[in-house]
C-alpha positions in Angstrom: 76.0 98.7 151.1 79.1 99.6 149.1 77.1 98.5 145.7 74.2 101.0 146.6 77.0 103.7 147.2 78.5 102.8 144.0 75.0 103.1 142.1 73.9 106.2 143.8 77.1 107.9 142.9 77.2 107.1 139.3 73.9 108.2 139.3 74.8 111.3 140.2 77.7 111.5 138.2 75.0 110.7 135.1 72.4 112.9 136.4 75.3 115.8 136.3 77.1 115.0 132.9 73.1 115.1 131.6 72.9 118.3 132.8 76.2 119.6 131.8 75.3 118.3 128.3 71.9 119.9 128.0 73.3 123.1 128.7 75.4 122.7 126.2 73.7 121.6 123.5 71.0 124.7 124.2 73.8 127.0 124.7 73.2 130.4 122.7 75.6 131.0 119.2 76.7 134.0 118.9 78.9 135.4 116.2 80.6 138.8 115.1 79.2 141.4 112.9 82.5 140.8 110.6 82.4 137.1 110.3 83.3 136.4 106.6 81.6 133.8 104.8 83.5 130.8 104.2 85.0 130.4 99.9 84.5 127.1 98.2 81.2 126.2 99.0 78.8 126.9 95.9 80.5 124.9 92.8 77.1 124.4 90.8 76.7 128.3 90.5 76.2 129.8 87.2 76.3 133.6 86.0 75.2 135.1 82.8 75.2 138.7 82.0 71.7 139.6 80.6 72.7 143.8 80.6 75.0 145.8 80.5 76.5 148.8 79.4 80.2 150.1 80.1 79.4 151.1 83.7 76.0 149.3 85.3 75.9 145.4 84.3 73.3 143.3 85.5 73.7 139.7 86.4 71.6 136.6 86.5 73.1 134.1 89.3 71.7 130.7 89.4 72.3 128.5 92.0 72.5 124.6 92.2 71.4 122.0 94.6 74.0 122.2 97.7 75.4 125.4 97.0 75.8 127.6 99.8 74.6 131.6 98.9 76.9 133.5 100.9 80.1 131.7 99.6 78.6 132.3 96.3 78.3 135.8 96.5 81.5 136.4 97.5 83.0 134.2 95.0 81.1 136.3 92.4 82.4 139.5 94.2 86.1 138.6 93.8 85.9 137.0 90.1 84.1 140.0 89.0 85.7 142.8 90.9 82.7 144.3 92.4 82.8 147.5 94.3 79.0 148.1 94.9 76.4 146.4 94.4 72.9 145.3 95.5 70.7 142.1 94.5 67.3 140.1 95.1 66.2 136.4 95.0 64.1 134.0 95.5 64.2 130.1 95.7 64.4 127.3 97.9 66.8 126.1 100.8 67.4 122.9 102.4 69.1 124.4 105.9 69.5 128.7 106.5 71.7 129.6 109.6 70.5 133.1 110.1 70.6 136.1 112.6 69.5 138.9 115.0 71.3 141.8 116.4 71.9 141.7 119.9 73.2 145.8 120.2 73.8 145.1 123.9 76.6 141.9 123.0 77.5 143.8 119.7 77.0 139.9 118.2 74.4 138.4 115.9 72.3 135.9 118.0 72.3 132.6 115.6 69.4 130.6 114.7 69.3 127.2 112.3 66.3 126.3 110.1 67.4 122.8 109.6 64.1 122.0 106.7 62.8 122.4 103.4 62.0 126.3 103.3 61.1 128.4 100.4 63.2 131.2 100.3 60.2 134.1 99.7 62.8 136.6 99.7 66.5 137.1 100.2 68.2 141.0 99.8 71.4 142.4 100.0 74.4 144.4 99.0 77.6 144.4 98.0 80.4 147.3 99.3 84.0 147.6 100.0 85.9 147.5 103.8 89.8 147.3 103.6 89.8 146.7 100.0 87.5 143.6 100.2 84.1 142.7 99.5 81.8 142.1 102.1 78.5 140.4 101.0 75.7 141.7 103.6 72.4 140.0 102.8 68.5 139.7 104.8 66.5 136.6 104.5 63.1 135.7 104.4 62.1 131.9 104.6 58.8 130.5 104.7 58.5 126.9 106.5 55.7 124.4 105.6 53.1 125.5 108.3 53.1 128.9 106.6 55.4 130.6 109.2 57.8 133.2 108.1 61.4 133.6 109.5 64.2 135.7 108.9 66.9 137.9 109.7 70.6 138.5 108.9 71.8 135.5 106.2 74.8 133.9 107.1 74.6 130.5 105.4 71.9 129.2 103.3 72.2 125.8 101.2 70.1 125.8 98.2 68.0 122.8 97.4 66.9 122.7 94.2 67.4 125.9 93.0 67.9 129.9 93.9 67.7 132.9 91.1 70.0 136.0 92.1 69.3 139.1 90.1 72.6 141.4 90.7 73.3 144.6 89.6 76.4 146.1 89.8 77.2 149.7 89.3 80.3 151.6 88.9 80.8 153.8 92.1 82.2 151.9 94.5 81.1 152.1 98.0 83.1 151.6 101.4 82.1 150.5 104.6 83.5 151.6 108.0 83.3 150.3 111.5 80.5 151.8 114.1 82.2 152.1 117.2 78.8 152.5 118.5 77.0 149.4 117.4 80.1 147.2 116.0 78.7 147.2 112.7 80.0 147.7 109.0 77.9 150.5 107.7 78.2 152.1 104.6 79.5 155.6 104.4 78.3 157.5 100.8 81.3 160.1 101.9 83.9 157.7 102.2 86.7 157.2 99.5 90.0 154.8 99.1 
């Protein structure tokens, strides 16, 4: 009698830590519209100028295998003191952690492609909010059954390769926080 008890119970107790872990594990991420990228990330990345004058300079950024984008592009931001900017790619990606934004959290709802994708096309800007860069970037990622997915980049690790055309202009542009929406946008009127 006291063994069936016993069994019954820690079947419950299973049944419930199951359940507790399911939920968790299919919890929804969400994550601000200011979440920085992390640094560090993207050590195979290399640059070459391939125009330029003394204002508008045009970049060639080549990423390695393992490198991550956004870490990248803000690396490149910092190193080479960009104040505006805007850029276009295309390649291939081993895992993307991308997003949608939910107006009604104010958050990005986060999704994971964790396979081989080519990287059809990837989009983006470069502008200025207290001083800093902020790297803001749209991705779109083929899988192998043809279907497309996309949305707001924040991670993408590159396998084998990704080519970044980035053109950088003299006129820096700031961003400023919608109170509305909780977004950076850019305001053309805005000055340091």
């Amino acid at each position: 009698m006291k063994i069936t008890v016993f069994i019954k119970s820690a079947l419950a107790i299973a049944l419930l830590m199951t359940m507790l872990f399911c939920y968790d594990a299919n919890a929804q991420e969400y994550l601000s519209p200011t979440t920085p990228p992390l640094i560090g990330r993207s050590p195979g990345v290399k640059v070459k100028l391939i125009s330029g004058n003394d204002s508008t300079k045009t970049y060639a950024i080549i990423f390695a295998k393992g490198d991550e984008v956004m870490s990248g592009l803000k690396e490149f931001a910092i190193k080479y003191h960009v104040k505006s900017a805007h850029f276009n790619a295309i390649g291939d990606a081993s895992s993307v952690k991308f997003g949608w934004y939910d107006i009604s959290k104010k958050k990005f709802k986060v999704m994971h492609l964790n396979e081989f994708a080519e990287i059809t096309s990837l989009a983006g800007d470069i502008t200025l909010y207290n001083d800093n860069p902020v790297v803001h970037a749209h991705i779109s990622m083929a899988t192998q059954d043809g279907i497309v997915h996309g949305g707001h980049l924040f991670e993408a690790f590159i396998s084998p390769t990704l080519q970044l055309m980035m053109t950088v202009e003299p006129a820096a542009l700031y961003k400023k926080l919608d109170p509305e929406t909780g977004i950076l946008i850019i305001d053309p009127d805005l000055k340091k």
